[in-house]
C-alpha positions as CSV (number, residue, x, y, z in Angstrom):
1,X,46.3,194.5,53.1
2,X,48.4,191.3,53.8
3,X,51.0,191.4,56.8
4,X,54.6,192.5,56.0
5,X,57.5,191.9,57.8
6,X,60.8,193.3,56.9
7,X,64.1,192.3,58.2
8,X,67.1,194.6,59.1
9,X,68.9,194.3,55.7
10,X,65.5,194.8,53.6
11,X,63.8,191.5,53.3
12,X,60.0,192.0,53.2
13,X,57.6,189.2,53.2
14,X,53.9,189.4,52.6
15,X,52.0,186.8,54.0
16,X,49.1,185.8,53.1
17,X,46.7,183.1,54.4
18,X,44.1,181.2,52.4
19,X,42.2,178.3,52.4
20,X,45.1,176.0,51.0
21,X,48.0,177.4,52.9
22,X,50.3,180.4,53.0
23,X,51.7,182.0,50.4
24,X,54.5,184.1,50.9
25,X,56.2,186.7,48.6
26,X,59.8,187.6,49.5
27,X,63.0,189.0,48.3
28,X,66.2,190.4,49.4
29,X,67.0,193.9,49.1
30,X,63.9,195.6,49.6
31,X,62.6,194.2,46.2
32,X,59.0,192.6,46.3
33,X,58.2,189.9,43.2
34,X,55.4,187.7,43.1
35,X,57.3,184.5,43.2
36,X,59.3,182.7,45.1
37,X,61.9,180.8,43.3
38,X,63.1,184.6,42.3
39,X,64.7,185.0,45.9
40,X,68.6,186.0,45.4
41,X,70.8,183.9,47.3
42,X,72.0,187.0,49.0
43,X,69.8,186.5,52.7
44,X,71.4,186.7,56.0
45,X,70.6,184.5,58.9
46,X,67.5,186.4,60.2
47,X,65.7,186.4,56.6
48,X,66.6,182.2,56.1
49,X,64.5,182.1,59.4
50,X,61.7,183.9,58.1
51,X,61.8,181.7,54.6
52,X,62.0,178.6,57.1
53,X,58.8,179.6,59.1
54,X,57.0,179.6,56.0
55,X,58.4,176.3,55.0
56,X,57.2,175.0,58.7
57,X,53.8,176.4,58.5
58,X,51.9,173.7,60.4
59,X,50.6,171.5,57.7
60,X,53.8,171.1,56.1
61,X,54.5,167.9,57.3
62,X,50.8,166.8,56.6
63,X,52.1,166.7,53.2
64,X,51.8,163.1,51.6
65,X,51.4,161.8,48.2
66,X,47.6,162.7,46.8
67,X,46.8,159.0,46.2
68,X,46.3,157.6,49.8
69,X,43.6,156.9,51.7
70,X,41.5,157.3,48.3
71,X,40.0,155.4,45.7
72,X,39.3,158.7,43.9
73,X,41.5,158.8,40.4
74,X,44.2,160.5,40.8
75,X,44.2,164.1,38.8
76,X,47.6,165.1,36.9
77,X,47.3,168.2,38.3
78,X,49.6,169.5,41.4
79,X,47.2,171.0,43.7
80,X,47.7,174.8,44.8
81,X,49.2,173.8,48.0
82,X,51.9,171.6,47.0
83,X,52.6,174.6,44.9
84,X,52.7,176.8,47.6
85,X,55.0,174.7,49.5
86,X,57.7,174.1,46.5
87,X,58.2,177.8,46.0
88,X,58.5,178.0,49.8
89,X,61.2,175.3,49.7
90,X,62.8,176.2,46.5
91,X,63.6,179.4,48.1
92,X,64.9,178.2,51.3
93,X,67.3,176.3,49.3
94,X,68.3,179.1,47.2
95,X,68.8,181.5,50.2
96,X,70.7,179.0,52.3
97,X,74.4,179.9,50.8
98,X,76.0,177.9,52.9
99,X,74.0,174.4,52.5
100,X,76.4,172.0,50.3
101,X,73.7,169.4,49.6
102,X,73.4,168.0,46.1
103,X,70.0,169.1,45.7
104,X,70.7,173.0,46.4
105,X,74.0,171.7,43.1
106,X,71.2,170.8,41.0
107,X,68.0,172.2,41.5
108,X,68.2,175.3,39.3
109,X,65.7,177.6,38.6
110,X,65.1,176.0,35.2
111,X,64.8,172.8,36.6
112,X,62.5,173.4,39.6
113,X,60.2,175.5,36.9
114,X,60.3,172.1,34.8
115,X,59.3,169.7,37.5
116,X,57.3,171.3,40.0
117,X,53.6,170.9,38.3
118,X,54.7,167.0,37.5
119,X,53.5,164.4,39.3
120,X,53.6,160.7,39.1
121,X,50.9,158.0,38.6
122,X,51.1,157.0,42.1
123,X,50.8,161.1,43.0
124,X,54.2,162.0,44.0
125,X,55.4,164.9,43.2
126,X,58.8,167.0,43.6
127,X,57.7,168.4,46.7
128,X,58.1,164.2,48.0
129,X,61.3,164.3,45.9
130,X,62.8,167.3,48.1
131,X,61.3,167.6,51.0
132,X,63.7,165.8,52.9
133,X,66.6,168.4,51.9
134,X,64.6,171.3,52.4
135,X,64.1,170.3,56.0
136,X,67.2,169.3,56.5
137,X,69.9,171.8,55.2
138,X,73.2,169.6,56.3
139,X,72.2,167.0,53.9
140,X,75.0,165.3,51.4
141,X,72.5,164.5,49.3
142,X,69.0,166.0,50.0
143,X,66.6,163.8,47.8
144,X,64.5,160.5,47.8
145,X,62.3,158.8,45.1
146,X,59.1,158.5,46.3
147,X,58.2,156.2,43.7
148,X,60.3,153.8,40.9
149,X,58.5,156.4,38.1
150,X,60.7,159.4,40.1
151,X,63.7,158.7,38.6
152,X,62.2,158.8,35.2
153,X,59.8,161.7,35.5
154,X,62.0,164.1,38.1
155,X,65.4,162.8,35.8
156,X,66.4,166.5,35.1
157,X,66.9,166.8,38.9
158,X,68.0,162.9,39.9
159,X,70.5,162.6,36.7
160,X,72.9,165.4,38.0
161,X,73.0,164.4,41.4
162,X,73.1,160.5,40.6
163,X,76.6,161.3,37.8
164,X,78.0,163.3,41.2
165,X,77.8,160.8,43.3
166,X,78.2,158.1,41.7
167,X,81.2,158.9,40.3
168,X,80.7,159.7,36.7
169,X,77.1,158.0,36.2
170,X,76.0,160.0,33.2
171,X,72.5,160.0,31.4
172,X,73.6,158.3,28.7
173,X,75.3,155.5,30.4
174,X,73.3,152.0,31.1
175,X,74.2,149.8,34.7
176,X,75.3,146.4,33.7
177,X,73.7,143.3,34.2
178,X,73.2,141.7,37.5
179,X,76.7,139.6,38.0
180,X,77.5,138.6,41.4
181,X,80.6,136.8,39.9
182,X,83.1,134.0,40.7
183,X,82.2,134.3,44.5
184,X,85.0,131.9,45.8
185,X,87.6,134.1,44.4
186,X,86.8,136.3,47.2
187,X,88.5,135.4,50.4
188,X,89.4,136.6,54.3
189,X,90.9,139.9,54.3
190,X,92.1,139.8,57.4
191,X,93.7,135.9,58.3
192,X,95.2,136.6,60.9
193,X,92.2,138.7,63.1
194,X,94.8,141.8,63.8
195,X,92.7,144.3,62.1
196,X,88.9,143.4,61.2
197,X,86.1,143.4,63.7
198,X,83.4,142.3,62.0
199,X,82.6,142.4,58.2
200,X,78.7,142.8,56.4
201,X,77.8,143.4,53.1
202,X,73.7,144.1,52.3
203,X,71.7,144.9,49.6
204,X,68.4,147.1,48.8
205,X,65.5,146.0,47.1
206,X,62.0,147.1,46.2
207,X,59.1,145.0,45.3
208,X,57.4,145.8,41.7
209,X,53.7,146.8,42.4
210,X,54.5,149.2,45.3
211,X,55.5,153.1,45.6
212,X,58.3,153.4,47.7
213,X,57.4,154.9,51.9
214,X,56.1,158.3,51.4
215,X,53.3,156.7,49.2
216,X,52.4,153.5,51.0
217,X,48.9,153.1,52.9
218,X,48.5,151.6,55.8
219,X,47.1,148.1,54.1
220,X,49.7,148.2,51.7
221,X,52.3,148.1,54.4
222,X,50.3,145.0,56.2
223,X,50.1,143.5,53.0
224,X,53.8,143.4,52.3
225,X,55.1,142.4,55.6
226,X,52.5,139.2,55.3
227,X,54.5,138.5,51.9
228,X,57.3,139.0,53.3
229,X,56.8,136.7,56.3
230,X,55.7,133.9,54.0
231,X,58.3,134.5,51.2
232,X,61.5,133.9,54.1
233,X,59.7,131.2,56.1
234,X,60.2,129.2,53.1
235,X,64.4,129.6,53.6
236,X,65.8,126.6,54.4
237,X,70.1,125.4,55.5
238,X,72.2,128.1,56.5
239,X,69.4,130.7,55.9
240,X,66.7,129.3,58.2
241,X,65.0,131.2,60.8
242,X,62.2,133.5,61.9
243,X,60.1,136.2,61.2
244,X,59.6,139.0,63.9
245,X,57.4,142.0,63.2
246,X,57.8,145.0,65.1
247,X,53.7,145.7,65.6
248,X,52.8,143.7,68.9
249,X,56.6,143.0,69.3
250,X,57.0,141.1,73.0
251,X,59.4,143.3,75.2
252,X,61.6,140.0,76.0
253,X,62.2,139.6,71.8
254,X,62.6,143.6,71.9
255,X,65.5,143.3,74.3
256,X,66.6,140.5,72.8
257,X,67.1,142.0,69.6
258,X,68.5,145.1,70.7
259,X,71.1,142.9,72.2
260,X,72.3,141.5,69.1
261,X,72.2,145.1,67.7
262,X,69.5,143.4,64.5
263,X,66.6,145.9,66.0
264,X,66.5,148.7,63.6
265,X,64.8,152.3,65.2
266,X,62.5,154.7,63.4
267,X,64.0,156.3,60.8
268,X,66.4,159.3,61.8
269,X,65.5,163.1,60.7
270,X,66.5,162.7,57.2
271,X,64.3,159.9,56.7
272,X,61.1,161.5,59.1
273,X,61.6,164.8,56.7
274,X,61.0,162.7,53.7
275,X,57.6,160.9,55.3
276,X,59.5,157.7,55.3
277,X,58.3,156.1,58.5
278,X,54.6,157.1,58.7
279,X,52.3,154.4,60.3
280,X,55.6,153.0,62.2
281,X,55.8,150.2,63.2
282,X,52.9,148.7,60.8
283,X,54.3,146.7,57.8
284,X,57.4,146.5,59.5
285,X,59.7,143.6,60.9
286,X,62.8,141.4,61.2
287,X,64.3,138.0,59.8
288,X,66.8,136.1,61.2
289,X,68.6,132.9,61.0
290,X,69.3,130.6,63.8
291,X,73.2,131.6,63.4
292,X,72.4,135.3,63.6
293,X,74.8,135.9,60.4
294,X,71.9,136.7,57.7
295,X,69.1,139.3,58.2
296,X,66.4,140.7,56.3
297,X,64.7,144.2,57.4
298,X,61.4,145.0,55.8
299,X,60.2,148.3,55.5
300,X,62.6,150.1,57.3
301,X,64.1,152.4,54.5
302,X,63.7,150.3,51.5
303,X,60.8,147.3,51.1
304,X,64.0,144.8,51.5
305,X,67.2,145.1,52.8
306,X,69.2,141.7,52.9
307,X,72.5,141.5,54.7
308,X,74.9,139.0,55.5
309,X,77.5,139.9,58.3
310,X,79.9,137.8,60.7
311,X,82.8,138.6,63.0
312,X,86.5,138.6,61.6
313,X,87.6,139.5,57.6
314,X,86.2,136.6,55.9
315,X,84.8,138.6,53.6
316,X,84.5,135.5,50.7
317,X,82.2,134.0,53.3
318,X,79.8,137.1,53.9
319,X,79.5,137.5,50.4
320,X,78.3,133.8,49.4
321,X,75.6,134.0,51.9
322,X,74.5,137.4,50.2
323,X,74.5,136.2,47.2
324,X,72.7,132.3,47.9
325,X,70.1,134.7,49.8
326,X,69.6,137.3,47.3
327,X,68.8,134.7,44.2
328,X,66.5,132.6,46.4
329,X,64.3,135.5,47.1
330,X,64.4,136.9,43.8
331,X,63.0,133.6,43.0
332,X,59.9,134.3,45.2
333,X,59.3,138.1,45.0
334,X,59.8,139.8,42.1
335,X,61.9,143.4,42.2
336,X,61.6,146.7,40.3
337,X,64.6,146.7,38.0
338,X,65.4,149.5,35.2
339,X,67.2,149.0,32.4
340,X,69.5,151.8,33.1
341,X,69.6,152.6,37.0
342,X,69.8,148.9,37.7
343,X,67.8,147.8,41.1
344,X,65.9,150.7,42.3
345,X,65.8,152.2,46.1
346,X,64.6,154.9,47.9
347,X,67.5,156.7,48.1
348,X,69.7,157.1,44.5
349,X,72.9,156.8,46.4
350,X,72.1,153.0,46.6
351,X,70.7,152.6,43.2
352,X,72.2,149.9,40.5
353,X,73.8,147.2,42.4
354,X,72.9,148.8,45.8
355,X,75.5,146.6,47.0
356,X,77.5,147.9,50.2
357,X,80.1,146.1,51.6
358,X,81.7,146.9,54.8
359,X,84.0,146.2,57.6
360,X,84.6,147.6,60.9
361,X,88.6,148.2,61.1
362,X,90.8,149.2,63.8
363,X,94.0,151.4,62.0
364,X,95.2,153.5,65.3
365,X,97.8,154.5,63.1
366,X,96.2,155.7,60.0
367,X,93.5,157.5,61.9
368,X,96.1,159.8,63.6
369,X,97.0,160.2,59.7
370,X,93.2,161.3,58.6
371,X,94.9,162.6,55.4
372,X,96.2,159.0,54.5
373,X,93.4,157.6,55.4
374,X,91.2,159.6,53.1
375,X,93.8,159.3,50.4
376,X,93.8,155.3,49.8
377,X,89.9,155.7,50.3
378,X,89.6,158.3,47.2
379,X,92.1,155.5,45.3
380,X,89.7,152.3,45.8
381,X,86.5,154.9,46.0
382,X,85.8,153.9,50.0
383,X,83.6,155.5,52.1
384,X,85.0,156.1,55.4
385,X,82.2,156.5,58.4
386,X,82.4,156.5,62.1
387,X,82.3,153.6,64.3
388,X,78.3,153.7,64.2
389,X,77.5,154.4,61.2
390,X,76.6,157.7,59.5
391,X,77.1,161.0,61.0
392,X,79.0,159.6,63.6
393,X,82.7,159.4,64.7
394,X,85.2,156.7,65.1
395,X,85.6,156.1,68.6
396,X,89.5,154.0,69.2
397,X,90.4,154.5,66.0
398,X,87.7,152.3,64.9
399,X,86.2,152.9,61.4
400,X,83.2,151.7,59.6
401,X,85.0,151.6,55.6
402,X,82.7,150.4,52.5
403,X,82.7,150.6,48.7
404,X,80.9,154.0,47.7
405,X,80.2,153.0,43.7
406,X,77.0,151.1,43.4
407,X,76.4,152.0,39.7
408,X,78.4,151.8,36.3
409,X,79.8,148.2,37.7
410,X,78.7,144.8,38.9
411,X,78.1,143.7,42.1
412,X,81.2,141.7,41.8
413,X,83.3,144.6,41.1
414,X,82.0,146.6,44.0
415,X,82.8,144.0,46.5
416,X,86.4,143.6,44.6
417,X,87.0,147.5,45.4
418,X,86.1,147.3,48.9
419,X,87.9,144.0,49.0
420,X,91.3,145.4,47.2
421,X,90.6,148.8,49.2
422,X,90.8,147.1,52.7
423,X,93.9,144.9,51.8
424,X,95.8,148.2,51.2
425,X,94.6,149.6,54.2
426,X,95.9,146.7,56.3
427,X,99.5,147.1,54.5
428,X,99.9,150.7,54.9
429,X,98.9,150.2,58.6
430,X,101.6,147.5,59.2
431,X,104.2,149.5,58.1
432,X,103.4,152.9,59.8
């Protein structure tokens, strides 16, 4: 007879271990089913712990996409583990009442049943797609694509959650075409240096022929970062400068970099949930330019990411180099486009144009005013972060504000909201 342990309020879970795994069979209120993704969302905090040591079990994070390291073919077929460990996850989610995450929105019962045998011709399956938000409960979002094909195949689960976010993105709507625009019509949006600190904008890109980080092998990593390498060598004027990768890195370029704040870290628990930095720091490195105003990070989230930042509001300016940069490498590597997502990323909050632009902005005024603040941002749809970054707070009344759309516009028309966003920022902090 398998182990059973039962919680104060009724929960009993069998456990039972095999040769794949553990398999677990749970439910609250002294109810025993033989599946999973039946849990009610009704546990307390002791019986989410017991779901979560099952998720945990020691191999979980063993878990990559079936392809690597083989040249076997890969079989359609979801193997009995993965299994195991979706039902495990899928009810962790469902017992987790509190979580707010996107994924917990969308990943109904119907829809995990759907997906979770499905896997993609580079072996990623929705146990890569979720992992990340399983792990993590606090998640906004909660999913990656492990591969371009994800968005297709796992679309019943990234649809939803890419309409939420992006503000009205529905299925049956296509991204426009690539349009970077009339890019001297965008100017300094802050003259007079009162306000602005610095401005960047940055795009994502992936490189057609590759899975995205949970499914790269080592040599496929070495292999980009050499194409890489060669690819920006050849960038001459403004955009001229060198190559450092991280593997072997010199401690004197290490500091040097950190200085400059252009050394990126391994990724943060969001990221290491969703296998996103395995074999760290192969395949990965740093570009850039004498002036220190135009980078390139490879491998770090997404294959590419490209940005263009300088001190002040001179927005216009940030945004030509972006855009001379961008072209010029299209030229030379080719990217995985769709006709309806646009440019594809590892995350879908950065899909279409995956343009962000930002500024760090000093408003004393409007940040003892939060409610303001985040009124003018809903207005010109602004993201409004602390001073470093993500998850983090503003520290003197010092925020880090960006456009949030990224699809159902061009990239044009992004930089335009953040643009028109800031200006009206700026005014309503002169006159409090």
């Amino acid at each position: 007879m398998p182990p059973l342990a039962v919680t104060a309020s009724g929960l009993v879970l069998m456990v039972t271990v095999t040769t794949t795994g553990i398999f677990g069979i749970m439910h609250c209120n002294d109810e025993v089913t033989p599946s999973m993704s039946t849990l009610k969302p009704n546990c307390d905090q002791s019986e989410l712990s017991l779901l979560d040591e099952v998720w945990r079990r020691p191999d979980r994070h063993d878990h990559v996409c079936p392809a690597q390291g083989s040249n076997k073919p890969l079989d359609n077929m979801v193997d009995a583990a993965t299994l195991e460990k979706l039902e495990a996850g899928f009810a962790k989610l469902q017992a987790a009442t509190d979580c707010k995450s996107l994924l917990r929105k969308y990943l109904t019962k119907e829809v995990f049943d759907s997906l979770k045998t499905k896997k993609t011709s580079f072996g990623s399956t929705l146990l890569d797609v979720i992992q990340s938000g399983v792990e993590n409960l606090d998640s906004g979002v909660g999913v990656y694509a492990p591969d371009a094909e994800a968005y297709s195949l796992f679309a019943p689960l990234f649809d939803p959650i890419i309409e939420d976010y992006h503000a009205g993105f529905k299925a049956t709507d296509k991204h426009p075409a690539k349009d970077f625009g009339d890019v001297d019509s965008v100017g300094n949006v802050d003259p007079e240096g009162t306000f602005v600190i610095s401005t960047r904008v940055r795009c994502g890109r992936s490189m057609q022929g590759y899975a995205f980080n949970p499914c790269l092998t080592e040599a496929q990593y070495k292999e980009m970062e050499d194409k890489v390498s060669s690819t920006l060598s050849g960038l001459e004027g403004e955009l001229k400068g060198q190559f450092y990768p991280l593997t072997g890195m010199a401690k004197d370029v290490q500091q040097k970099l950190i200085d400059d704040h252009f050394l990126f870290k391994e990724g943060d628990r969001f990221l290491q949930a969703a296998n996103a930095c395995r074999f760290w720091p192969t395949g990965r490195g740093i570009y850039h330019n004498n002036d220190k105003t135009f980078l390139v990070w490879c491998n770090e989230e997404d294959h590419l990411r490209i940005i263009s930042m300088q001190q002040g509001g001179d927005l216009g300016q940030v945004y030509r180099r972006l855009v001379t940069a961008a072209n010029d490498i299209e030229k030379r590597v080719p990217f995985s486009h769709h006709d309806r997502l646009g440019f594809l990323t590892f995350c879908p909050t950065n899909l279409g144009t995956t343009i962000r632009a930002s500024v760090h902005i000093k408003v004393p005024k409007l940040a003892a005013d939060k409610a303001k603040l985040d009124e003018v941002a809903g207005k010109y749809s602004l993201q409004v972060r602390g001073t470093r970054g993500e998850h983090t707070e503003a520290e003197g009344g010092v925020y880090d504000i960006s456009n949030k759309r990224r699809m159902g516009l061009t990239e044009f028309q992004a930089v335009k909201e953040m643009h028109d966003g800031i200006l009206e920022l700026i005014k309503i902090e002169k006159s409090l």
